[in-house]
C-alpha positions in Angstrom: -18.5 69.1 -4.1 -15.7 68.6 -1.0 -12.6 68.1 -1.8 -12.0 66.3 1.8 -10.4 63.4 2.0 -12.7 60.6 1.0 -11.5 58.0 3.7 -12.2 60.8 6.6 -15.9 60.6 8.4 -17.7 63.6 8.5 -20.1 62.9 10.8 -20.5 59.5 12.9 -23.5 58.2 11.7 -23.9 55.9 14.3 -23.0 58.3 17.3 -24.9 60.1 19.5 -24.1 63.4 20.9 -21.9 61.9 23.4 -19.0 59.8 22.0 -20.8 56.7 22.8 -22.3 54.0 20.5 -23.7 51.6 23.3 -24.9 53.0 26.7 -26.0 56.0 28.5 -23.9 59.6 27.4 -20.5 59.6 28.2 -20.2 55.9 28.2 -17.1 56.1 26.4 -15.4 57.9 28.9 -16.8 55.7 31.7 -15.2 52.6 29.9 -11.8 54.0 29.4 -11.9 54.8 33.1 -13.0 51.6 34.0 -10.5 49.7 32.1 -8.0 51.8 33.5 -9.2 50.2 36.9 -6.8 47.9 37.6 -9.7 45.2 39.4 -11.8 45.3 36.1 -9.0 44.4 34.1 -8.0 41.6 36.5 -12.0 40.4 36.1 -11.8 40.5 32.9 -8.6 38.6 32.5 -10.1 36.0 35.0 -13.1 35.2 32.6 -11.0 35.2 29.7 -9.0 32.5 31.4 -11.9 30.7 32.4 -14.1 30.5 29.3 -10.2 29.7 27.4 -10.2 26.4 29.8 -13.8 25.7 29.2 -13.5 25.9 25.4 -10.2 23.5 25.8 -11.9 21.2 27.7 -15.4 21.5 25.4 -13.8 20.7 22.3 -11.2 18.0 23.4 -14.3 16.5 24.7 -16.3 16.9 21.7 -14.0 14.9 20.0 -15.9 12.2 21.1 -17.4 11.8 18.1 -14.2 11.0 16.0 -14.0 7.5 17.6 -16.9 6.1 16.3 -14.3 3.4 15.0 -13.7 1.8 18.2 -17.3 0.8 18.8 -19.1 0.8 15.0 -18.0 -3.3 14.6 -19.6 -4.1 18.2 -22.4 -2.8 16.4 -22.5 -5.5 13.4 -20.7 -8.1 16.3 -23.3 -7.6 19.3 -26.4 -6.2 18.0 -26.1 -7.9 14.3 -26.6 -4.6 12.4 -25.9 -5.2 8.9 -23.3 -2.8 7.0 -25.9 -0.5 5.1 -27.4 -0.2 8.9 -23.7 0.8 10.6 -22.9 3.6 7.9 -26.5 4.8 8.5 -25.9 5.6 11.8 -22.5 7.3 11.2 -23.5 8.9 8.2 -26.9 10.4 10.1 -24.0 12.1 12.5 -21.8 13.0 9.9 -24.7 15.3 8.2 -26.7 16.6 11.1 -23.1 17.3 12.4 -22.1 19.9 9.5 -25.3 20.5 8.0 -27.0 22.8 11.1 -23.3 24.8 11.6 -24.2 27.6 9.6 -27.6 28.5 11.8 -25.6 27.4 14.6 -23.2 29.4 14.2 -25.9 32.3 13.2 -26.9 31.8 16.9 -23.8 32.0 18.6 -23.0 35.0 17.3 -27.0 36.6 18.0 -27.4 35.4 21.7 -23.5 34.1 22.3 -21.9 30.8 23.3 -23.7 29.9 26.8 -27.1 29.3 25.6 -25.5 26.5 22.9 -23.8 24.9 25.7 -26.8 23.5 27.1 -28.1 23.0 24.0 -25.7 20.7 23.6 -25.8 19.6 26.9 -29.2 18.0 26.4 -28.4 16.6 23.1 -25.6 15.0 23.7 -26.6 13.7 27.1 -29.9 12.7 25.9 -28.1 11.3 23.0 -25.7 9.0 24.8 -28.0 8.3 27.0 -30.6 7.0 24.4 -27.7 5.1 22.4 -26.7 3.2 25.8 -30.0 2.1 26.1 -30.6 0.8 22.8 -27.6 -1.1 23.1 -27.9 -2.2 26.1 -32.0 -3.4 25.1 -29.9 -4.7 21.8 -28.2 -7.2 23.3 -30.9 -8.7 25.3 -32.9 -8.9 22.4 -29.8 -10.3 20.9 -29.1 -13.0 23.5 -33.1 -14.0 22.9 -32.5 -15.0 19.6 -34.5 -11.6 18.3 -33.1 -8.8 15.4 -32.9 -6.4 17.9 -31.7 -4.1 14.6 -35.8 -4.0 14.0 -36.5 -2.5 17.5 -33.3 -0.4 18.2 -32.2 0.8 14.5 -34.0 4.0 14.2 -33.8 5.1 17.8 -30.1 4.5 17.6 -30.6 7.1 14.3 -32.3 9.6 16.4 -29.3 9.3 19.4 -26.7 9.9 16.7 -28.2 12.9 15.1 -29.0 14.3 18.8 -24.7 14.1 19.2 -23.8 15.1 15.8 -26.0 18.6 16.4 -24.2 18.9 19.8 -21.3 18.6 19.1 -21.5 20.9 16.5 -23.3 23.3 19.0 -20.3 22.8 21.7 -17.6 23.1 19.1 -18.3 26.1 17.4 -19.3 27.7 20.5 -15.6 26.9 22.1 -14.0 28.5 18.9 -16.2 31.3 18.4 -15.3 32.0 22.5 -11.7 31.9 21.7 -12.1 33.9 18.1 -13.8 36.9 19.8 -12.2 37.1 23.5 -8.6 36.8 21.8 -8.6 38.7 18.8 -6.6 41.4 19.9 -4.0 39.2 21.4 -0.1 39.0 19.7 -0.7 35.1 19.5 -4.6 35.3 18.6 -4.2 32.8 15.8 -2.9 30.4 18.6 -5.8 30.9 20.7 -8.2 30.5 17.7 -6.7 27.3 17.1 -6.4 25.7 20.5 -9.7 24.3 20.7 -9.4 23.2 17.3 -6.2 20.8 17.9 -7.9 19.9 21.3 -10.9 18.7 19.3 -8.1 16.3 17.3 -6.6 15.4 20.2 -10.0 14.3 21.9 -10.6 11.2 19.7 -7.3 9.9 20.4 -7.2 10.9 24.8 -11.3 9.4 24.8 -10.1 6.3 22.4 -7.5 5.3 25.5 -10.2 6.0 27.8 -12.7 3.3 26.4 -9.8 0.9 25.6 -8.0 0.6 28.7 -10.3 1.9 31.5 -14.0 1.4 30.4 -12.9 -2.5 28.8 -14.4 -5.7 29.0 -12.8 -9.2 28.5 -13.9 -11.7 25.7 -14.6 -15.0 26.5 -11.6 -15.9 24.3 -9.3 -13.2 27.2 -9.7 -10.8 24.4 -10.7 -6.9 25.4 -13.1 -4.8 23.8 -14.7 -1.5 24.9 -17.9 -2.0 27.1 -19.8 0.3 25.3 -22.9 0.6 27.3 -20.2 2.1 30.3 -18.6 3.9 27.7 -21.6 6.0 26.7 -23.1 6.5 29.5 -19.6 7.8 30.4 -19.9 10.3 27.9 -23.7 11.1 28.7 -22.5 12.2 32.0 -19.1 14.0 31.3 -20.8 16.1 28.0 -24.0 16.8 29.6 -22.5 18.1 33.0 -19.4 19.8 30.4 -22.8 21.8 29.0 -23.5 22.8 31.8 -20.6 24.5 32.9 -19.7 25.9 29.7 -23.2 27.7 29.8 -21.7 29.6 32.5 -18.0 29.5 31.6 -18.9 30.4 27.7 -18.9 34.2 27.2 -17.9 36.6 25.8 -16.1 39.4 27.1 -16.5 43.3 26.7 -19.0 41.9 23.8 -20.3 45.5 24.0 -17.0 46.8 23.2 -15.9 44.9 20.8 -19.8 46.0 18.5 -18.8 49.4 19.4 -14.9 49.2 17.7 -16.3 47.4 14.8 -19.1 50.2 13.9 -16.4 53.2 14.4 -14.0 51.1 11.8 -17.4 50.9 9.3 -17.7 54.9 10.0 -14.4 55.5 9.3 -14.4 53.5 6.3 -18.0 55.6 5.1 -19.5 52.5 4.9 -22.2 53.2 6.3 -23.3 56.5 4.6 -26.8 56.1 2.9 -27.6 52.7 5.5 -31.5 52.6 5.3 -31.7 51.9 9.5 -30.2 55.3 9.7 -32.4 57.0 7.3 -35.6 55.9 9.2 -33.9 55.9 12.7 -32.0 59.0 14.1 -29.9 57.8 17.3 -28.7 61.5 17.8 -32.5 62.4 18.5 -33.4 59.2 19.6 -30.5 59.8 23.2 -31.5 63.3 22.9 -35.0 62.2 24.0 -33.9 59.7 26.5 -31.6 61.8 28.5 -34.8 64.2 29.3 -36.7 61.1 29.7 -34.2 59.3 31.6 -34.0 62.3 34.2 -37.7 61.4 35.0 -37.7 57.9 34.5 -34.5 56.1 34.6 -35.4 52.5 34.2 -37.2 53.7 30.7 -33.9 55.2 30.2 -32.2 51.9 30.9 -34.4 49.9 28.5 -34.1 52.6 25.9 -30.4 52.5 25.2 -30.7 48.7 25.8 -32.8 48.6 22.6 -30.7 50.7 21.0 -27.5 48.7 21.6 -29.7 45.6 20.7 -30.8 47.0 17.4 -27.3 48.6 16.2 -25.4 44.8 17.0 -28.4 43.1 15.0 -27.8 45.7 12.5 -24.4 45.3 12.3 -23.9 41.3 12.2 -26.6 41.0 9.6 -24.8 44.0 7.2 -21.4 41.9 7.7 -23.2 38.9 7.1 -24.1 40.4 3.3 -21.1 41.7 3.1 -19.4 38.6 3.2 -21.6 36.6 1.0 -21.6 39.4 -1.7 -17.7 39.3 -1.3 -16.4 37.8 -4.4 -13.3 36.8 -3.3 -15.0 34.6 -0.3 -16.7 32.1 -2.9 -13.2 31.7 -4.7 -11.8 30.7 -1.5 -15.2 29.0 -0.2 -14.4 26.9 -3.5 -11.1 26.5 -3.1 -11.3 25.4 0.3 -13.8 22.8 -0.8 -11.5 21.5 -3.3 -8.5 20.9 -0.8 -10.3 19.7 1.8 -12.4 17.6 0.1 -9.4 14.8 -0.5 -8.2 15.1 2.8 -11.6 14.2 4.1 -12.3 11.0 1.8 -9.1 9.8 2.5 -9.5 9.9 6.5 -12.6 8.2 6.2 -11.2 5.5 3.8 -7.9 4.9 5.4 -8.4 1.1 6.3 -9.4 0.1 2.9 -6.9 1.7 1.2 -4.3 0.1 3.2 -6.4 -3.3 2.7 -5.3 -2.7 -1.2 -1.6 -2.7 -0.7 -1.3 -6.2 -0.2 -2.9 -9.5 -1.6 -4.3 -11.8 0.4 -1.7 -14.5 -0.4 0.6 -11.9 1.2 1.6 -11.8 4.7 2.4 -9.2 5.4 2.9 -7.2 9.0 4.8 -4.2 7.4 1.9 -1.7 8.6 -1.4 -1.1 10.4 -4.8 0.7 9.9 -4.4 1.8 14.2 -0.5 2.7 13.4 -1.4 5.3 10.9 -4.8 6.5 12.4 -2.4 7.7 15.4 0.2 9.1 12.8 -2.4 11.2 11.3 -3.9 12.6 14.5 -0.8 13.4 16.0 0.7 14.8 12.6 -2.3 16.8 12.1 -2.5 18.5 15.6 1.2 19.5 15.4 0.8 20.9 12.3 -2.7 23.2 13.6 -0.3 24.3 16.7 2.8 25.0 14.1 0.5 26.9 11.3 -1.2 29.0 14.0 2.3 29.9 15.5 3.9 30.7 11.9 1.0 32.6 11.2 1.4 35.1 14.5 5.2 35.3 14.3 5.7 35.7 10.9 2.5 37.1 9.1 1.3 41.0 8.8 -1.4 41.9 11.2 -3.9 44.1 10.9 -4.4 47.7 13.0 -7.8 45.9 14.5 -9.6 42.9 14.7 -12.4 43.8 12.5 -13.4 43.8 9.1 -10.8 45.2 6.9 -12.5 47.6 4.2 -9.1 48.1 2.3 -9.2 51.5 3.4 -6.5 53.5 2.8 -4.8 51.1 0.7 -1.8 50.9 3.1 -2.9 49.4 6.1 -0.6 49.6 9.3 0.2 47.0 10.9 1.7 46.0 14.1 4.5 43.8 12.3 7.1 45.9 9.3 9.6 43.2 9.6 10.5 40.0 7.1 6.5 38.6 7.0 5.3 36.0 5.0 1.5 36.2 4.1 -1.0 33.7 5.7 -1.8 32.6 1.9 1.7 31.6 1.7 1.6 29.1 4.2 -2.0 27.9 3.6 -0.5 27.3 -0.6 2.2 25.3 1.4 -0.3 23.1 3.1 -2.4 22.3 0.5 0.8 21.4 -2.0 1.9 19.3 1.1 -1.6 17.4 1.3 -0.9 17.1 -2.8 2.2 15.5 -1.9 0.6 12.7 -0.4 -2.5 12.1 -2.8 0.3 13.0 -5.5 2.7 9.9 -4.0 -0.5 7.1 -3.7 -1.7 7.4 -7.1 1.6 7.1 -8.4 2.1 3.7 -7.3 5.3 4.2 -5.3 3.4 2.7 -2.0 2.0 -0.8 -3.6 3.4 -3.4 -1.9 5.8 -1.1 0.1 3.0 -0.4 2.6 6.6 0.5 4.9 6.3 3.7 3.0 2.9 4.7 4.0 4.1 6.8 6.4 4.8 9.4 3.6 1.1 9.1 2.7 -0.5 9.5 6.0 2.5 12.0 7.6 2.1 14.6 4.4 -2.0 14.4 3.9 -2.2 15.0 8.2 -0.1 17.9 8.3 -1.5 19.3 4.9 -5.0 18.7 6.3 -4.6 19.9 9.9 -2.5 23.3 8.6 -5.4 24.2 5.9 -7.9 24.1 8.7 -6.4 25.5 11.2 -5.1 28.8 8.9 -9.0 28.8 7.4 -10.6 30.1 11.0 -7.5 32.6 11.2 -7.6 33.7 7.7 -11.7 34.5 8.3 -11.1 36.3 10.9 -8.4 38.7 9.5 -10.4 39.4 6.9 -14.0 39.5 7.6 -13.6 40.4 11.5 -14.5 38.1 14.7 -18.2 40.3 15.3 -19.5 37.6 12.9 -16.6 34.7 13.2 -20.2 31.7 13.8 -21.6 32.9 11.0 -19.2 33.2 8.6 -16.9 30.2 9.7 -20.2 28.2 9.9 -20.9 29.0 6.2 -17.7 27.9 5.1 -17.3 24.8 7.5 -20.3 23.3 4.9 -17.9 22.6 2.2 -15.7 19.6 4.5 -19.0 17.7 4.4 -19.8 17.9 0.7 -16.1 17.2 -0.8 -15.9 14.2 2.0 -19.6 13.0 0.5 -18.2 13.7 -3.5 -14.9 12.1 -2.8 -16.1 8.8 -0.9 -18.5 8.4 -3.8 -15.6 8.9 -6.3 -13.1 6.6 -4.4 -16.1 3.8 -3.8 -16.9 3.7 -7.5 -13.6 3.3 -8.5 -12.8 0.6 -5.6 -15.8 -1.3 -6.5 -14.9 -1.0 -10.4 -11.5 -2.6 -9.5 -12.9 -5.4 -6.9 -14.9 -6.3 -10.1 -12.0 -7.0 -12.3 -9.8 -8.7 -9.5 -9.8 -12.7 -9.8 -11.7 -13.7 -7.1 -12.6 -17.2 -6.0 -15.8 -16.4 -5.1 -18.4 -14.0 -6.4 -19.4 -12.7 -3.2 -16.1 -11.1 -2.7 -16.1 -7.0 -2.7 -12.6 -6.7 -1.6 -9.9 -5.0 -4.0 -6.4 -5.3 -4.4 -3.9 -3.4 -6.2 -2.9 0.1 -7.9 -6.4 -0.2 -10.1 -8.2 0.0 -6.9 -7.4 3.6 -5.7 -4.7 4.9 -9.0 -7.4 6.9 -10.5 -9.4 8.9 -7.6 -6.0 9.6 -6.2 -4.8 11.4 -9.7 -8.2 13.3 -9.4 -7.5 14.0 -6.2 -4.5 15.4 -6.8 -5.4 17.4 -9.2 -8.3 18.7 -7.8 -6.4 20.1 -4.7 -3.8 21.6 -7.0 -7.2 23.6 -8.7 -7.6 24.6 -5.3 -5.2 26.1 -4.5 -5.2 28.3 -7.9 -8.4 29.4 -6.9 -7.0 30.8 -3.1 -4.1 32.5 -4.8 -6.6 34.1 -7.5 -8.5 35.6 -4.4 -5.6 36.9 -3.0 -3.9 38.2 -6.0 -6.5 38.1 -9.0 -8.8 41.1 -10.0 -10.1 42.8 -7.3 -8.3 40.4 -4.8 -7.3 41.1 -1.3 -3.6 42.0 -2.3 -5.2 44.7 -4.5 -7.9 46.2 -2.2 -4.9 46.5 0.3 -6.0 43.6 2.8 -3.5 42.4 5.2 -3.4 39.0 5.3 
């Protein structure tokens, strides 16, 4: 038995006899010489910038797909699509939006950003291109006298699950790009988060766009999007956007970055009694090379090319088990769910809940659905810019911008001074969303629809902090080498608590609409505290269970405050 200090590496496992762990002997040295080089760190600072302003530009234009609400009544207006037929359409690019982002993210992470970039370069140009051409063969078939929603319906299906995939492809790639070249950065949470507030933002700059540039006039001299302009508009920005980002996407030092990580797991001895090393010895294995290397030097090339292959698929699949056999990542997987969840169905419901707070005997211009669709967007993208900035000012850091083992127990970290935990303020954003559900289902809004404001303002900033400290709060824990996949996995849960909580608020809506007095039977509409009281309170509560279940990861048994992660 040694009585060595258990946290100290005896032998790199991963290490050949040089002090390298990807590229020829000495390669080490040979990087620390070449970043000393004052043009290689200029080159790299260049594509840092570039694929930064690429990832900006991707996911503020990716947004297109939040403004489905300025064209979905054209829709049921032009192409006489019925209202099952309208929410098929958005709900196909709702799912195929959040349901392929864990394998997409898998893939970003396994062959990198550029590669999804034109991935979603063809399917969201073929997919805009498609849904122009429906329409546009919609209303002719329209203007005939036909149903063109038997000829265009399921095509316009197939062009909407071709833009929810690419989005998703573009989206996560801009993020990932951010999370991995800016991870050692002061203000990395900032730059994590930029693309995601541009991707807010883009709804509301590509909503003006269609609105007062890409218009038409009504025969009454009202204006409405031209949609048919308006997608192919977007078929030719995203698709040419693809193609740049294939380009502009990278990532930088990647080579570097696999290298750090595998020292921290060496240090940490995780990786004593790894089953790749057991059957694969690298020691031997660049022993052999470097005699066969001096004979053959492009075998010698392809040799240590397969080794760096097979130690960064090694290592992104063992940190992809590590963090689904983490415990404390379900309780906040769960807990995530449960606070975003709300904030999601109430987004998505936002005009009929305001259609409640009034009668229809009432007139009533105190508020509108557009005032507080621009209240939330603009609440919630302040608040992503604000939480990421709290976070890098105020928050403990970590010594690296990998995995934390919890090894030693006292970490160091670049910041000693007055902190505040990144749990802290993500607890404060998800009481603030409360504060809003909390303030609906109590009644205090009915017939003061003046007062919505307080709905709308608290739920936007509480939504648009938990996501944008989610990313950060991934990354600080579990690393950036594996940022797709594990972000991916967790960006499942907005879709399923969006799905629960709709269902909840419809059943209770349509519950009330059938106990309002209505003149006619026909009528679905709802009025009143009954028509939202209830899912509100369950709301409410739901995101207050929530946020137990975050604080028990951080501080419960075996929690990140006790294995000594700083976060």
């Amino acid at each position: 038995m040694s009585d060595s200090n258990p946290y100290q590496s005896t032998a790199p496992l991963l290490r050949s006899p040089s002090s390298s762990t990807l590229g020829p002997p000495s390669s080490n040295t040979s990087i620390s010489d070449a970043m000393s080089d004052p043009k290689i760190r200029r080159k790299a600072r260049i594509l840092r910038a570039i694929a930064f302003i690429v990832s900006i530009i991707g996911a503020l234009c990716a947004g297109s797909v939040t403004v489905f609400s300025l064209y979905g009544h054209l829709f049921q207006s032009r192409l006489h699509y019925t209202q099952f037929q309208i929410n098929g359409i958005s709900s196909a690019m709702s799912l195929s939006m959040y349901i392929p982002v864990p394998m997409i993210g898998y893939m970003c992470d396994r062959v990198g950003p550029g590669p999804l970039a034109l991935l979603s370069s063809i399917l969201l140009g073929g997919g805009y291109g498609l849904a122009a051409g429906m329409y546009q063969k919609g209303l002719g078939e329209a203007g005939d006298g036909g149903n063109s929603g038997k000829t265009t319906f399921a095509p316009m299906i197939l062009a909407f699950v071709a833009i929810g995939v690419g989005t998703s492809a573009l989206y996560l790639g801009a993020i990932t790009t951010c999370a991995k070249n800016f991870g050692k950065g002061k203000y990395r949470g900032l730059m994590l988060v930029a693309p995601i507030a541009a991707f807010g933002l883009g709804g509301m700059v590509l909503s003006q766009v269609g609105s007062r540039i890409l218009y038409e006039i009504q025969p009454d001299g009202a204006t409405d999007v031209n949609l048919f302009h308006f997608f192919l508009f977007l078929s030719i920005v995203l698709s040419s956007l693809g193609v740049i980002g294939t380009f502009g996407l990278r990532i930088v030092d990647e080579e570097d970055l696999i290298d750090e990580a595998v020292e921290e797991l060496e240090r940490s001895g995780l990786l004593e009694g790894s089953e790749i090393f057991r059957r694969r010895d690298y020691g031997a294995i660049d022993a052999i090379s470097e005699e066969a290397g001096l004979m053959d030097p492009a075998r010698d090339d392809e040799d240590e090319d397969d080794n760096a292959r097979l130690k960064k698929t090694w290592l992104l699949n063992a940190e992809t088990r590590r963090f689904l056999t983490d415990h404390t990542m379900w309780w906040f997987a769960v807990g995530f769910w449960l606070i975003i969840g709300p904030g999601e169905a109430f987004i998505n419901n936002l005009g009929t809940v305001i259609g409640t707070l009034y009668s229809p005997s009432t007139k009533s211009n105190e508020t509108s659905v557009a005032t507080h669709v621009s209240i939330m967007a603009t609440v919630s993208t302040v608040a992503r810019l604000i939480a990421a900035s709290l976070s890098d000012l105020l928050s403990p850091t970590p010594h690296s911008q990998h995995p934390q083992t919890g090894f030693p127990p006292s970490v160091p970290t670049l910041r000693q001074k007055l902190s505040v935990s990144r749990i802290v303020l993500f607890i404060v954003a998800a009481i603030l969303t409360s504060v809003g559900t909390l303030v609906l289902a109590s009644g205090a809004i009915q017939d003061h629809a003046e007062r919505f404001w307080i709905v709308s303002g608290s739920i936007g900033a509480g939504y648009g902090a938990v996501f944008s400290l989610t990313p950060i709060i991934v990354t600080m824990i579990w690393g950036v080498e594996n940022f797709g996949t594990n972000f991916g996995i967790l960006a499942l849960t907005p879709a399923i608590g969006s799905t629960m909580w709709g269902l909840i608020y419809s059943a209770v809506y349509q519950a009330g609409a059938r106990d309002s007095p209505s003149s006619a039977e026909e009528d679905v509409f709802c009025y009143g505290q009954k028509c939202y009281a209830s899912a509100f309170w369950a709301m409410t509560i739901c995101i207050w269970i929530g946020t137990v279940m975050v604080l028990w990861a951080w501080k419960g048994r075996d929690g990140w405050s006790k294995r000594g992660i700083v976060i």
